[in-house]
Residue frames as a rotation matrix with the C-alpha (Angstrom) as fourth column:
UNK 1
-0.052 -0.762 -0.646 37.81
-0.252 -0.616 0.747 -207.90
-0.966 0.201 -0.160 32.08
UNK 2
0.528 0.012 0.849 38.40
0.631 0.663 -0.402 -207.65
-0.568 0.748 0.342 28.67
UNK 3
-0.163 -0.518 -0.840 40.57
-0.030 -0.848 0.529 -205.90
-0.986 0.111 0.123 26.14
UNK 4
0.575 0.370 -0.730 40.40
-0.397 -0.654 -0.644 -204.22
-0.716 0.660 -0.229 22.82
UNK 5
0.840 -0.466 0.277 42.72
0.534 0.619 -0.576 -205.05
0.097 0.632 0.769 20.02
UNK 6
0.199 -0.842 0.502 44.99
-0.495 -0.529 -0.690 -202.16
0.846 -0.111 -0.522 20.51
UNK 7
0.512 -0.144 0.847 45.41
-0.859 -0.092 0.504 -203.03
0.005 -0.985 -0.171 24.14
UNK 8
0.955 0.203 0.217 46.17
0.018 0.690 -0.724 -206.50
-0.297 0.695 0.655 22.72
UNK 9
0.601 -0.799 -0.017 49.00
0.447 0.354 -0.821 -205.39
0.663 0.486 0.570 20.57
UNK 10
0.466 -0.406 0.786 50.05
-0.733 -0.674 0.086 -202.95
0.495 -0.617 -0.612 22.89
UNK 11
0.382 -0.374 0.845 51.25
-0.822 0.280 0.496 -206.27
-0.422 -0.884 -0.200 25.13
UNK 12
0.816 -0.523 0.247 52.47
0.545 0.555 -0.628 -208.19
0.191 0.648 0.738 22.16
UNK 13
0.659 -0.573 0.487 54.58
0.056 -0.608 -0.792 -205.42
0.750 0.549 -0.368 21.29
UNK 14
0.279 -0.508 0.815 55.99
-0.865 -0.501 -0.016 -204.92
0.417 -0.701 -0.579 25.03
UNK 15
0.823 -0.215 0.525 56.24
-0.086 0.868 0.489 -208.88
-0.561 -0.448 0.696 25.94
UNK 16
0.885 -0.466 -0.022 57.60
0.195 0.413 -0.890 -209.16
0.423 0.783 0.456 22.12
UNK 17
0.319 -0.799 0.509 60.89
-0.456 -0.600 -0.657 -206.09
0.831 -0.022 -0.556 23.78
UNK 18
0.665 0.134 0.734 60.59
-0.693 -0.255 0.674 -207.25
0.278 -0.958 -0.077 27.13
UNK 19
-0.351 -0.776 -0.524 62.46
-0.725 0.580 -0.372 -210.85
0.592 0.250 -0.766 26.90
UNK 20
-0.274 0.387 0.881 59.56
-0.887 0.253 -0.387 -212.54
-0.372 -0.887 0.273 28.63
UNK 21
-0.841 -0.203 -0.502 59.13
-0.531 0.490 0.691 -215.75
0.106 0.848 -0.520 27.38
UNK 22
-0.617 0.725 -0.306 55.37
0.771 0.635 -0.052 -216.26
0.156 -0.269 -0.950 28.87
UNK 23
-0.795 0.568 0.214 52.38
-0.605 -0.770 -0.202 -213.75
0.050 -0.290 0.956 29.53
UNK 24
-0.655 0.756 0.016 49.21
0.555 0.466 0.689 -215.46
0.513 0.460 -0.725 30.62
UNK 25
-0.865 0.489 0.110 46.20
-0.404 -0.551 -0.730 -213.52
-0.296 -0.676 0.674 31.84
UNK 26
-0.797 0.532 -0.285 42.79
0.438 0.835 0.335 -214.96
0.416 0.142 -0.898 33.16
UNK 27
-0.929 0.265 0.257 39.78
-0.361 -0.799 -0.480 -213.79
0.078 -0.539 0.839 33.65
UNK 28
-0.520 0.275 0.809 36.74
0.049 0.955 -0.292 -215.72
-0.853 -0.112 -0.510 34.19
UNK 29
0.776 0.629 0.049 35.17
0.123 -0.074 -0.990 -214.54
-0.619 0.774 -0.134 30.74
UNK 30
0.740 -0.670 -0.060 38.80
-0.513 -0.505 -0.694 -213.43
0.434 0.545 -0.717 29.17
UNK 31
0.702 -0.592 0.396 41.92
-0.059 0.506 0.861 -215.55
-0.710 -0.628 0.320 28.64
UNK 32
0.824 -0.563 0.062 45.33
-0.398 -0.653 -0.644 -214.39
0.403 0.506 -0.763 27.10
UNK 33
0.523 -0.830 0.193 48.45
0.434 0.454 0.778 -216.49
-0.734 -0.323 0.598 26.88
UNK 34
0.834 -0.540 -0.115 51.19
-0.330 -0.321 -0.888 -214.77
0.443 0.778 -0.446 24.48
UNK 35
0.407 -0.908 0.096 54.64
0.554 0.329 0.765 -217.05
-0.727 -0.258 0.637 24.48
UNK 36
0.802 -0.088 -0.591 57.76
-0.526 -0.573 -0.629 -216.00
-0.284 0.815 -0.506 22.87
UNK 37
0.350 -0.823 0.448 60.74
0.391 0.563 0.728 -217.60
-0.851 -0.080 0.519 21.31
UNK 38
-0.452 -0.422 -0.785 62.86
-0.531 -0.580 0.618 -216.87
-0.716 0.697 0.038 18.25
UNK 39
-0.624 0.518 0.585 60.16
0.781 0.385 0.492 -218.02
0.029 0.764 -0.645 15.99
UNK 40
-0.579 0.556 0.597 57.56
-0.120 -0.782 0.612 -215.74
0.807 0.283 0.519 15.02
UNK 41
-0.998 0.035 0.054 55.21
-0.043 0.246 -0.968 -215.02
-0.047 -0.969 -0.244 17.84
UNK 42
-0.585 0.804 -0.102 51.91
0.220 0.279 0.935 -216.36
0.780 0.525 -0.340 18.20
UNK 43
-0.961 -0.065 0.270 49.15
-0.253 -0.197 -0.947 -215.25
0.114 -0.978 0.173 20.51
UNK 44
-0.444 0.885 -0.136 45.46
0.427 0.343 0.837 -217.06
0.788 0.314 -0.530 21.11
UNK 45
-0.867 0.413 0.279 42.65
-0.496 -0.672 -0.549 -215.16
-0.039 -0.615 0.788 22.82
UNK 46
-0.445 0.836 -0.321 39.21
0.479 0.525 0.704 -217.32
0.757 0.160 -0.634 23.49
UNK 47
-0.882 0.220 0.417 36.40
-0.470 -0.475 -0.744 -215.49
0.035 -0.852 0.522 24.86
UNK 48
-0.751 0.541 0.378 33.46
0.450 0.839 -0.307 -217.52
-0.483 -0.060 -0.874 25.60
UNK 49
0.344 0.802 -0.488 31.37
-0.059 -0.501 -0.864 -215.01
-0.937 0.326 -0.125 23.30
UNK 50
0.325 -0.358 0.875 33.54
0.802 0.595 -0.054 -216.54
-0.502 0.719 0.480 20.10
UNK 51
0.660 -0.476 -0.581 36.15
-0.583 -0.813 0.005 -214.15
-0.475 0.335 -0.814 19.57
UNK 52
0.919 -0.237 -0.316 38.97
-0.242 0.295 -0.924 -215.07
0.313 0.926 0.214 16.89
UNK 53
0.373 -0.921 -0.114 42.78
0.876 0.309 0.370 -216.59
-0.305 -0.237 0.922 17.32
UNK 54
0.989 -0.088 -0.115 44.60
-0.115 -0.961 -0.252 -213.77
-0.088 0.263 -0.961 16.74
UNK 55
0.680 -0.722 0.126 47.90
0.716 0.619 -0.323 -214.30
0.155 0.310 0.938 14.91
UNK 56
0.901 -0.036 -0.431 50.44
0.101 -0.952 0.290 -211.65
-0.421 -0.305 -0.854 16.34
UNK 57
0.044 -0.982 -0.182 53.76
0.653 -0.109 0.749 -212.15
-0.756 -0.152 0.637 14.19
UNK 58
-0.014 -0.149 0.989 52.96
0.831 -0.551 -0.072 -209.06
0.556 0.821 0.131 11.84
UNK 59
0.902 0.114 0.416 52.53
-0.238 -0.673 0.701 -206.78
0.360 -0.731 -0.579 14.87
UNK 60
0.739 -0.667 0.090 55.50
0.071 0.211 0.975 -208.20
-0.670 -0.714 0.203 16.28
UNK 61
0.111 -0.561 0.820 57.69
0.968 0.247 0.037 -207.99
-0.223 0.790 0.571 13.36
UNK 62
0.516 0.162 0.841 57.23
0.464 -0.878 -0.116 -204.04
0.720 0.450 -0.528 13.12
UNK 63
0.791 -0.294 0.537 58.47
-0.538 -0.752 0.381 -202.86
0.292 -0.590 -0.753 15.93
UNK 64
0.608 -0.690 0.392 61.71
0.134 0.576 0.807 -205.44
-0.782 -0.438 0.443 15.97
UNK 65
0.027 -0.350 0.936 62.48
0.986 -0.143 -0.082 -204.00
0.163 0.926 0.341 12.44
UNK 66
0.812 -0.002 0.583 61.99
-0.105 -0.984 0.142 -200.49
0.574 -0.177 -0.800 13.80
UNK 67
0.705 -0.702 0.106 64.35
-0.151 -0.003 0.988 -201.32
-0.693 -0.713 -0.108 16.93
UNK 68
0.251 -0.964 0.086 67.02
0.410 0.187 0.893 -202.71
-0.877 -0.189 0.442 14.63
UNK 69
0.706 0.528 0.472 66.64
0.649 -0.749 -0.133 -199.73
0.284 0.400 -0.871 12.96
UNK 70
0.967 -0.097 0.237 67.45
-0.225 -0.765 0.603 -197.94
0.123 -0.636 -0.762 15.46
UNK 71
0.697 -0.628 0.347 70.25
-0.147 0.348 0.926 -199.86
-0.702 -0.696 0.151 16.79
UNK 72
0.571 -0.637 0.519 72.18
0.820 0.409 -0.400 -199.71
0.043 0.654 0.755 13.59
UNK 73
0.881 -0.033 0.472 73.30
-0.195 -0.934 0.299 -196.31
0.431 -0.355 -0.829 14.10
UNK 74
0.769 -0.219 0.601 75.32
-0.589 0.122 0.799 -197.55
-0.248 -0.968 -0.036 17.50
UNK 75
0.893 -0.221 0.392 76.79
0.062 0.923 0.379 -200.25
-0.446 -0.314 0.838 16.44
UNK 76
0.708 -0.673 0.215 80.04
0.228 -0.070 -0.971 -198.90
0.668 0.736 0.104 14.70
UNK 77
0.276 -0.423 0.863 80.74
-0.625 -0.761 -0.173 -197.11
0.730 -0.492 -0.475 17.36
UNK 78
0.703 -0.285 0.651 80.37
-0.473 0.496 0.728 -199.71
-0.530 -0.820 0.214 19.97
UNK 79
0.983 -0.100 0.152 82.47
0.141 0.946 -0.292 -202.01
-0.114 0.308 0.944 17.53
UNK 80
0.120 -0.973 0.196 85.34
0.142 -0.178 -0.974 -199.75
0.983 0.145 0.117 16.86
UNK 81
0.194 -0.505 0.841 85.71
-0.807 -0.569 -0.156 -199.58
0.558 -0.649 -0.517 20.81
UNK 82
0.919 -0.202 0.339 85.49
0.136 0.968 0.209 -203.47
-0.371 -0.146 0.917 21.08
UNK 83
0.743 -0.669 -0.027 87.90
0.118 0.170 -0.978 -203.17
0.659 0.724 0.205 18.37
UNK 84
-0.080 -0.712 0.698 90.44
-0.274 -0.657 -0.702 -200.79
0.958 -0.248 -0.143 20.47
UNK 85
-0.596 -0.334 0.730 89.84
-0.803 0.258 -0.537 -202.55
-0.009 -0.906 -0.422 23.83
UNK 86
0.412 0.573 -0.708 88.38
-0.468 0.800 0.375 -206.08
0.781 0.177 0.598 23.33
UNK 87
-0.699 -0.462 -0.546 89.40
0.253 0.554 -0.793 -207.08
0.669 -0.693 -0.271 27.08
UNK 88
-0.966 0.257 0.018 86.58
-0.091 -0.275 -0.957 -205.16
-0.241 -0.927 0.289 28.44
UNK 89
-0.616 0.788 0.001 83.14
0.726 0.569 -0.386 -206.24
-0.305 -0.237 -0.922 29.69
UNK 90
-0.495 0.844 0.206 79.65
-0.482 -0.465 0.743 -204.46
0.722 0.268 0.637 27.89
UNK 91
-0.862 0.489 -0.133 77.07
0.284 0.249 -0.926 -204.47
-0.419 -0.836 -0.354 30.25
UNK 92
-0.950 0.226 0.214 73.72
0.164 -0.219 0.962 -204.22
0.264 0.949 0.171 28.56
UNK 93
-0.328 0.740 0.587 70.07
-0.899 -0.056 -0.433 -203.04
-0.288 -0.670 0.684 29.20
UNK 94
-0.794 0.447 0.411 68.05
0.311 0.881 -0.356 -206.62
-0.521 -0.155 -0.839 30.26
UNK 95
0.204 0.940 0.272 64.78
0.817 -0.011 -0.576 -204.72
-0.539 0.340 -0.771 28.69
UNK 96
-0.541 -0.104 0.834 63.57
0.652 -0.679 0.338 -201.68
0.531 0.727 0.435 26.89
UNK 97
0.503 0.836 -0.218 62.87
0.838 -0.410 0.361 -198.34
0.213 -0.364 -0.907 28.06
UNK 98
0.813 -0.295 0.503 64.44
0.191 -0.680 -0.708 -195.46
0.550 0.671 -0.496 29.63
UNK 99
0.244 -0.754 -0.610 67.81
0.803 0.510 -0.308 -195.65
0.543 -0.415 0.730 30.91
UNK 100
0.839 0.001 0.544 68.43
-0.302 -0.831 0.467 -192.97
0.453 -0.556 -0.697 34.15
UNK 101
0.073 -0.995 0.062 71.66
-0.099 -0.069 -0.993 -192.36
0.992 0.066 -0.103 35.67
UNK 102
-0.888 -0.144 0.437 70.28
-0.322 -0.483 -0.814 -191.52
0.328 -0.863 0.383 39.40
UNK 103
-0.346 0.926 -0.152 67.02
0.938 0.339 -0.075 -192.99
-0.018 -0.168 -0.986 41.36
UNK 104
0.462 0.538 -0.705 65.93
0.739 -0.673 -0.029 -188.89
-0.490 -0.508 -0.709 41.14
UNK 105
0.549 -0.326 0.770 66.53
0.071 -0.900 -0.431 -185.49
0.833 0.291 -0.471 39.22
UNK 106
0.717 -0.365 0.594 67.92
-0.649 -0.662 0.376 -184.33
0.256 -0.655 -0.711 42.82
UNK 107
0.967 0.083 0.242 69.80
-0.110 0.989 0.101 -187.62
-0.231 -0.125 0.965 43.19
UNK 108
0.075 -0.687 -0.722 73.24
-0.827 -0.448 0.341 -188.63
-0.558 0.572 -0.602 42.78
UNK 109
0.091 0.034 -0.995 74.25
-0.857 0.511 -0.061 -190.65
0.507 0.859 0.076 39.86
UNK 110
0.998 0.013 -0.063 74.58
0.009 0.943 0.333 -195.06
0.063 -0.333 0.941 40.85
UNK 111
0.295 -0.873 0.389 78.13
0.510 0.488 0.709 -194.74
-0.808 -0.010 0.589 38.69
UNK 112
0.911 0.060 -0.408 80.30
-0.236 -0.736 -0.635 -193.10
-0.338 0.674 -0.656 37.02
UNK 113
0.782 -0.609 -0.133 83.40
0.040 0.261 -0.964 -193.34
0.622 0.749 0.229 34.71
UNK 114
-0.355 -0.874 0.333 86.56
-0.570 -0.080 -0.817 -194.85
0.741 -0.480 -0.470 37.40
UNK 115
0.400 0.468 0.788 84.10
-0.898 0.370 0.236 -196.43
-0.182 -0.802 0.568 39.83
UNK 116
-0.952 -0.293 -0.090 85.32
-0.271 0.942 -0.196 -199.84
0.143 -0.162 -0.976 40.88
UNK 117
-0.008 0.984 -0.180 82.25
-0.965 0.040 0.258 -201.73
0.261 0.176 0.949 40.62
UNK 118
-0.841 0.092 0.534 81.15
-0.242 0.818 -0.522 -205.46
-0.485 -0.568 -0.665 42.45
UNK 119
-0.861 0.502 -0.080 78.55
-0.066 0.045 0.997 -207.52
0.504 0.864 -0.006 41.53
UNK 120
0.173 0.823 -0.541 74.98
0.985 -0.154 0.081 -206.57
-0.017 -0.547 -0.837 42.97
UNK 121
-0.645 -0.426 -0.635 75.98
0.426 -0.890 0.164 -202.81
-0.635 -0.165 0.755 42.68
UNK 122
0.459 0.851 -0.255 73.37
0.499 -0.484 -0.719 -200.62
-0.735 0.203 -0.647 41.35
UNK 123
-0.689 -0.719 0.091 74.49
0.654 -0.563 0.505 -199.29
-0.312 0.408 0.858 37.90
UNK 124
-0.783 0.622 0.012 71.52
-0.513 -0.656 0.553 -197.04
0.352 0.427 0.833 36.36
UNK 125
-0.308 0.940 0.146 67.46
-0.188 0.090 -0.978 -197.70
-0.932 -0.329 0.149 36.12
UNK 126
-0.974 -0.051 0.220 65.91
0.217 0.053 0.975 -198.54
-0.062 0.997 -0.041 33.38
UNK 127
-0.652 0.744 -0.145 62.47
-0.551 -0.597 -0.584 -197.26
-0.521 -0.301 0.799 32.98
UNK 128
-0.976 0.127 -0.177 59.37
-0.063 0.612 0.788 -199.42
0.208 0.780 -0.590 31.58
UNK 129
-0.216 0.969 -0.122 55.80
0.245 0.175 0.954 -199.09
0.945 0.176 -0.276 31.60
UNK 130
0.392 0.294 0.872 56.18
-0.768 -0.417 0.486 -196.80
0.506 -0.860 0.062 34.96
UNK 131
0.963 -0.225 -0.147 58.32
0.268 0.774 0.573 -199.50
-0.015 -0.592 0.806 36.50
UNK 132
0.542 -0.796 0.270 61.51
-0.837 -0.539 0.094 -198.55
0.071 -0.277 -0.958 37.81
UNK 133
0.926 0.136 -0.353 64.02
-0.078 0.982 0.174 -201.11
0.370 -0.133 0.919 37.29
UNK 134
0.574 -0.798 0.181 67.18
-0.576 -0.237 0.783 -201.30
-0.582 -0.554 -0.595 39.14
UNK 135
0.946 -0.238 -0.220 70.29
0.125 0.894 -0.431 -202.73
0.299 0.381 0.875 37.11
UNK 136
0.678 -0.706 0.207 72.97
-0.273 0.020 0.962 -204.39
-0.683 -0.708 -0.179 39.14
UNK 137
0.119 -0.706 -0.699 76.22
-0.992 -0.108 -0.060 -205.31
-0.033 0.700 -0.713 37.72
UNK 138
0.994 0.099 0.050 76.95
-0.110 0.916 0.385 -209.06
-0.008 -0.388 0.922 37.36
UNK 139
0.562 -0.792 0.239 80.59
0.649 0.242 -0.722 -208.48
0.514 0.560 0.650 36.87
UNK 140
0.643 -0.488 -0.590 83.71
0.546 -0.248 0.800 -207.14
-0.537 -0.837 0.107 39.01
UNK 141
-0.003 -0.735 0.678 85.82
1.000 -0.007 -0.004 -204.14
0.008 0.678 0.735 37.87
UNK 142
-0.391 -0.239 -0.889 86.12
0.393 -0.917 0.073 -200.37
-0.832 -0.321 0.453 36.90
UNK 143
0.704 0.710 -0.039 83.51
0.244 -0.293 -0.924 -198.53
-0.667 0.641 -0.379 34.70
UNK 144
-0.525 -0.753 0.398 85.81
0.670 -0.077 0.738 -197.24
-0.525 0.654 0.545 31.52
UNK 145
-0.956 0.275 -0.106 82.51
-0.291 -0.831 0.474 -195.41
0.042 0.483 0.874 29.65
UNK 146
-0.339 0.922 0.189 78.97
0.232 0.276 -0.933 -195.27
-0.912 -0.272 -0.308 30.34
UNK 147
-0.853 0.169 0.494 77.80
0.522 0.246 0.817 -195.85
0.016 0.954 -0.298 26.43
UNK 148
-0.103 0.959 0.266 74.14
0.885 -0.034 0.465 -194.08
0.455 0.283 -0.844 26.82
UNK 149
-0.778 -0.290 0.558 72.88
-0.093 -0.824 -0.559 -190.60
0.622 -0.486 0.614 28.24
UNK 150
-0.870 0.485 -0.084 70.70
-0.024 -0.213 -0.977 -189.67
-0.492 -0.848 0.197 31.17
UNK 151
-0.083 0.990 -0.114 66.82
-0.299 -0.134 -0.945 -190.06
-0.951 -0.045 0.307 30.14
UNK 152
-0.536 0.080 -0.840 67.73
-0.808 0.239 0.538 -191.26
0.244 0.968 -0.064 26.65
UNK 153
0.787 0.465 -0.406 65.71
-0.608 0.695 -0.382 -194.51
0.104 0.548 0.830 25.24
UNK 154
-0.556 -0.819 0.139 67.45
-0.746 0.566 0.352 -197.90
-0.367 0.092 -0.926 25.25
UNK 155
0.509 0.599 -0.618 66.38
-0.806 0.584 -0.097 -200.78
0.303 0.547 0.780 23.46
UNK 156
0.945 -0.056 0.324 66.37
-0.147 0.809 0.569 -204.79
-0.293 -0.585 0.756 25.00
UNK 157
0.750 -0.659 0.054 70.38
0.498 0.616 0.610 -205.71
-0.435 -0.431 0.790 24.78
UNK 158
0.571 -0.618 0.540 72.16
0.448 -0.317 -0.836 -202.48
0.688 0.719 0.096 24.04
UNK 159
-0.259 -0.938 -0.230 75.31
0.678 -0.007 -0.735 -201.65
0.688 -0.347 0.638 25.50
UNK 160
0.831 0.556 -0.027 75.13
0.395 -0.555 0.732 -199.37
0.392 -0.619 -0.681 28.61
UNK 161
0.860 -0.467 0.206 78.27
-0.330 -0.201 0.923 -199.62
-0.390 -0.861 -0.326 30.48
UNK 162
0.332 -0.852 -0.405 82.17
0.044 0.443 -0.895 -200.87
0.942 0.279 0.184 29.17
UNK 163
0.971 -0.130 0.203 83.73
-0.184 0.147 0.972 -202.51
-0.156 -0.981 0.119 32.38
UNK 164
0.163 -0.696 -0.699 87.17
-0.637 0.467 -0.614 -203.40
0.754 0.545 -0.367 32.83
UNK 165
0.725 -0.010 -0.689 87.44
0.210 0.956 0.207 -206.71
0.656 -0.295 0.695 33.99
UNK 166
-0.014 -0.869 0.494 89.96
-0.880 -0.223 -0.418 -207.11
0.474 -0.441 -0.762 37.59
């Protein structure tokens, strides 16, 4: 095995969203470790045909300025409803990708706005690299507003769900 540089940043960029704080891949000619932490991230690649360290915190650094970008947008809104109910629980997405209401188009929804909710309860999917992820609640209560639409983008700890707390 081996990979390209795009392919490379391509899994900087998705550990960098993901909130993994390891990635190692081995291969007996090809070996990739990429750690993260809130320091810049660093990633070394050694192929036994003398390939270069590759430093990855300018690749990482673009697309975490793009995201909170993005996420600036949101954040009034979510704040002036903290503001106006600051007893109730945000539930947020664990990763990036795309956030689905139902396991299926034909499907019905996990939850909707009144549901009494438990924890381990299926609230949405999030979608990532063709991985379907289930997210459960971790928190007891009654949904109040589901913060995001069907098939929309979400980015690694924005709001999803306002709970009140019982």
């Amino acid at each position: 095995m081996s990979m390209d540089i795009k392919q490379i940043q391509d899994l900087i960029k998705f550990v960098s969203k993901s909130g993994v704080n390891e990635v190692s891949i081995e291969e007996k000619d090809f070996k990739i470790t990429i750690k993260t932490n809130q320091e810049p991230t660093f990633v070394t690649a050694s192929i036994p045909t003398a390939a270069p360290v590759v430093a990855a915190a300018p690749v990482a650094a673009a697309p975490v300025a793009a995201a909170a970008a993005t996420a600036t947008p949101a954040t009034p809104a979510v704040a002036a409803a903290a503001n106006d109910e600051a007893h109730l629980i945000t539930i947020k997405s664990p990763m990036i990708g795309t956030f689905y209401r139902s396991p299926g188009p034909d499907k019905a929804v996990f939850a909707n706005v009144g549901d009494e909710i438990t924890p381990g309860k299926v609230l949405c999917i999030v979608e990532a690299m063709k991985l379907f992820n289930e997210i459960e609640s971790e928190v007891s209560g009654k949904i109040v507003k589901i913060l995001v639409n069907d098939a929309q983008p979400v980015e690694y700890d924005q709001p999803l769900f306002l709970v009140d707390p019982r």
